[in-house]
C-alpha positions as CSV (number, residue, x, y, z in Angstrom):
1,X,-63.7,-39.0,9.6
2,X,-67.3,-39.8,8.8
3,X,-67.4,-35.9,7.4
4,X,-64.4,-36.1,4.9
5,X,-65.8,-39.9,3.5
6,X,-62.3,-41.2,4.1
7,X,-60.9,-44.2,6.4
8,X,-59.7,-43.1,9.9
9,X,-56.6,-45.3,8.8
10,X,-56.4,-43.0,5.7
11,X,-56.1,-39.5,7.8
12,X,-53.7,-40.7,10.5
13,X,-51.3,-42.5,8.2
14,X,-51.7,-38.9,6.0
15,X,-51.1,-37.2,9.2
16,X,-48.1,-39.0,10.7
17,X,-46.4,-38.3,7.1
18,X,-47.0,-35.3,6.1
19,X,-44.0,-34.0,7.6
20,X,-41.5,-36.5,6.0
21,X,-43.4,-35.6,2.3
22,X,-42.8,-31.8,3.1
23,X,-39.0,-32.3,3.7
24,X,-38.6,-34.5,0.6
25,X,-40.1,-31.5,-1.1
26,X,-38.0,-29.0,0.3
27,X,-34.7,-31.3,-0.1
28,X,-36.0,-31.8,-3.9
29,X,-36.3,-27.7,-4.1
30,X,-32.8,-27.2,-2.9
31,X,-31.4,-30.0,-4.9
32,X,-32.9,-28.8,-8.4
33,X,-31.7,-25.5,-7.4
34,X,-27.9,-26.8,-7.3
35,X,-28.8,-28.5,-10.3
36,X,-29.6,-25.4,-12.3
37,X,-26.6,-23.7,-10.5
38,X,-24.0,-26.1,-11.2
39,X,-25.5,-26.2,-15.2
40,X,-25.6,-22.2,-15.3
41,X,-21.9,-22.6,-14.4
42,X,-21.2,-24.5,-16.8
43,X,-22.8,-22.6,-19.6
44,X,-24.9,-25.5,-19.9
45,X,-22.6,-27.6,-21.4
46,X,-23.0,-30.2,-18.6
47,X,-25.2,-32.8,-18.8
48,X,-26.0,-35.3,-15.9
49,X,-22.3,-37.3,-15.2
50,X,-20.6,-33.8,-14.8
51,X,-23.3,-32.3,-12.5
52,X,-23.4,-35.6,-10.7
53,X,-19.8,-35.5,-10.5
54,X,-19.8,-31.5,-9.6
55,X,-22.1,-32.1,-6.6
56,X,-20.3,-35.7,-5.1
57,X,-17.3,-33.7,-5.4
58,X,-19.1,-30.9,-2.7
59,X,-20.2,-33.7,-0.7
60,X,-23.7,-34.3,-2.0
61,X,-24.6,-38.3,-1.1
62,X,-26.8,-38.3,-4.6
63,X,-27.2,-41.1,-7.8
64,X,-26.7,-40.3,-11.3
65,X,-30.4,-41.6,-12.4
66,X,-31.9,-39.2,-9.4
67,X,-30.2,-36.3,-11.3
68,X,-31.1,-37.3,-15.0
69,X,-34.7,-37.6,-13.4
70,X,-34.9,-33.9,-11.7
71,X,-32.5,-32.2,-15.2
72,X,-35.8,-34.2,-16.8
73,X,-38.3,-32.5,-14.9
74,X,-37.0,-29.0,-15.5
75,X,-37.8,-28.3,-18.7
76,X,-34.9,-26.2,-19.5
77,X,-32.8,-28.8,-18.8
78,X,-34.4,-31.6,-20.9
79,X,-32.0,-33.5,-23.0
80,X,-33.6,-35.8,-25.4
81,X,-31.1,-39.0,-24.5
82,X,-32.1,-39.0,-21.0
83,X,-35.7,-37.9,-20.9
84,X,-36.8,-40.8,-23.6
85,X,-39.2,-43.0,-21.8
């Protein structure tokens, strides 16, 4: 590892996580698109207890804060009492 200037600890620890960050990523994709699904529906009249509620209801394991954090980061779905920080 000489060649990158990192710690061999460094690369193998990125290495043997990798995987787990990429399906985070993909699980975060999917979930933000069921956000914006859900919101469409509702002709964005719902905010985050009635999407949280929406997507228990279809069996979605998933915390109200997690949602107000993801409506947050999509910027069309920013609303000014959550996203205050």
């Amino acid at each position: 590892m000489h060649i990158l200037n990192i710690a061999c600890s460094s690369f193998y620890n990125w290495r043997r996580t990798a995987a787990d960050k990429a399906a985070r990523q993909a699980a975060g994709a999917r979930l933000t698109a069921r956000i914006r699904a859900v919101h469409r529906e509702s002709d964005g009249t719902y905010g985050v207890p009635r999407i949280t509620a929406e997507l228990r209801d279809d069996g979605e394991r998933i915390n109200h804060e997690r949602i107000a954090r993801m409506m947050c980061s999509i910027d069309r779905l920013r609303i000014a009492q959550v996203c205050i920080r």
